[in-house]
Steps between C-alpha positions, in 0.01 A plus 500: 500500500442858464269723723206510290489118486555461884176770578318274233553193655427666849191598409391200310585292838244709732219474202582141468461400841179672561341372194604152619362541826222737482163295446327714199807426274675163621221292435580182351311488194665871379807384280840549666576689134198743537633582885888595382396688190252694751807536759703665211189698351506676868876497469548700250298798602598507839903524354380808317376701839730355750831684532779291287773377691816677406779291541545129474426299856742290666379096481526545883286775547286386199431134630351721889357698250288214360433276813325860633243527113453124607390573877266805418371337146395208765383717808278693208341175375472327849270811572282446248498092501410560890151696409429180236570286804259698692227414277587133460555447896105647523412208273668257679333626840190415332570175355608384854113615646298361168677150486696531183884506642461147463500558137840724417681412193795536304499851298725444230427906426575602860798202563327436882220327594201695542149469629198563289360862664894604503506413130182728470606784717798532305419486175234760605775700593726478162190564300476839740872585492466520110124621436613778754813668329689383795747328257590865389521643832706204647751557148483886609637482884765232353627766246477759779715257745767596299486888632450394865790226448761595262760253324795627645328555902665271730459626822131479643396644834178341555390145352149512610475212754201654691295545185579153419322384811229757486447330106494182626243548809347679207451221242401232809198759617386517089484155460239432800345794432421382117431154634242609804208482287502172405674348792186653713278290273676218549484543887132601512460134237671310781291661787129434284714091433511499907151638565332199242739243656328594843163528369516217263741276628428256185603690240920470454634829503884378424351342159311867463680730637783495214273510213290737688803762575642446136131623323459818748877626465419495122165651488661768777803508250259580178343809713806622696778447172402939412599578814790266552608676149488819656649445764777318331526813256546752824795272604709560216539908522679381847730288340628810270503717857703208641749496232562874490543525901758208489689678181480833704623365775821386333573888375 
């Protein structure tokens, strides 16, 4: 196995991991065929502006080589799956307030079970990431992690840890925040629910209260779904700033 073949396969490994991971591409319904022929269709560009390795890598050094394209190929698309997650938690907050975690199904697309305002939070979100260009910008910072992480680095002073709890505190705070709206309906439904029961003590409000919460989440939903797609849009440039810290942090 000569040099050139070794930096190929090194760079093939990080693409290929983040394209399996990262939620715009590893969908389940885009053909495992169409994601390796886009792994080498970024391959084969990046081999043309990286610096070639010279000589031929030992299978030692080559094997820590590829475990470290594995780790940041993963770290890369763990950032980006955590901002989807974001979106989908904010659904699932909901869905606990308007009744409808009782309902979660399988997603056959997704491979977890999922509630029905997750399922619409995040497909909201893909149709964002792509309508956006944030495809391209995502595909740019993953050609440019190959300047702030070379092949051949294998010493790193810094790995990032305190960013990686400053993302995380990050993507709990955007989920409420995208799910406040409609969990403040649902509270304010529960509070008129508890006023009626006291005024009208015949009516039910257990029968009414779940229909009830169900049609004003979705008439809030239909009136509030521009601004949840704006505010879903202005999440996204932070997942590119979040991916360029961590790779700067690793030069």
């Amino acid at each position: 196995m000569n040099g050139e073949v070794q930096q190929f396969l090194l760079v093939m490994i990080r693409l290929t991991v983040f394209i399996s991971i990262s939620p715009g591409f590893s969908h389940s319904s885009f053909p495992t065929i169409t994601k390796v022929a886009l792994a080498v269709g970024l391959a084969l560009p990046i081999m043309g502006v990286i610096p070639a390795m010279g000589t031929e890598l030992a299978m030692g050094v080559f094997v820590i080589l590829a475990i470290k394209e594995l780790l940041i190929g993963m770290a890369l698309g763990y950032i980006t799956l955590l901002f989807f997650s974001a979106v989908e938690i904010a659904g699932t907050l909901v869905d606990f307030q308007v009744g409808f975690s009782m309902g979660q199904i399988y997603d056959p697309s997704l491979g977890v079970s999922v509630s029905n305002y997750g399922r619409v939070y995040y497909w909201i979100s893909i149709m964002i990431f792509f309508l956006a260009d944030m495809h391209h910008q995502v595909i740019t910072t993953l050609v440019q992690s190959y300047q702030w992480a070379p092949l051949d680095q294998l010493t790193f002073t810094h790995i990032g840890m305190e960013g990686i709890i400053k993302l995380f505190g990050y993507t709990f705070a955007t989920a409420i925040q995208l799910a406040v709206p409609l969990i403040i309906v649902a509270l304010l439904s529960e509070l008129t629910l508890a006023l009626i029961s006291r005024t009208v003590p015949q009516i039910d409000v257990l029968i009414l209260g779940m229909p009830m919460k169900t049609l004003i989440s979705l008439i809030i939903m239909f009136f509030f779904i521009s601004t949840l797609m704006k505010n879903i849009g202005d999440l996204f440039p932070e997942m590119i700033k979040y991916m360029n810290e961590w790779l700067y942090s690793l030069s």
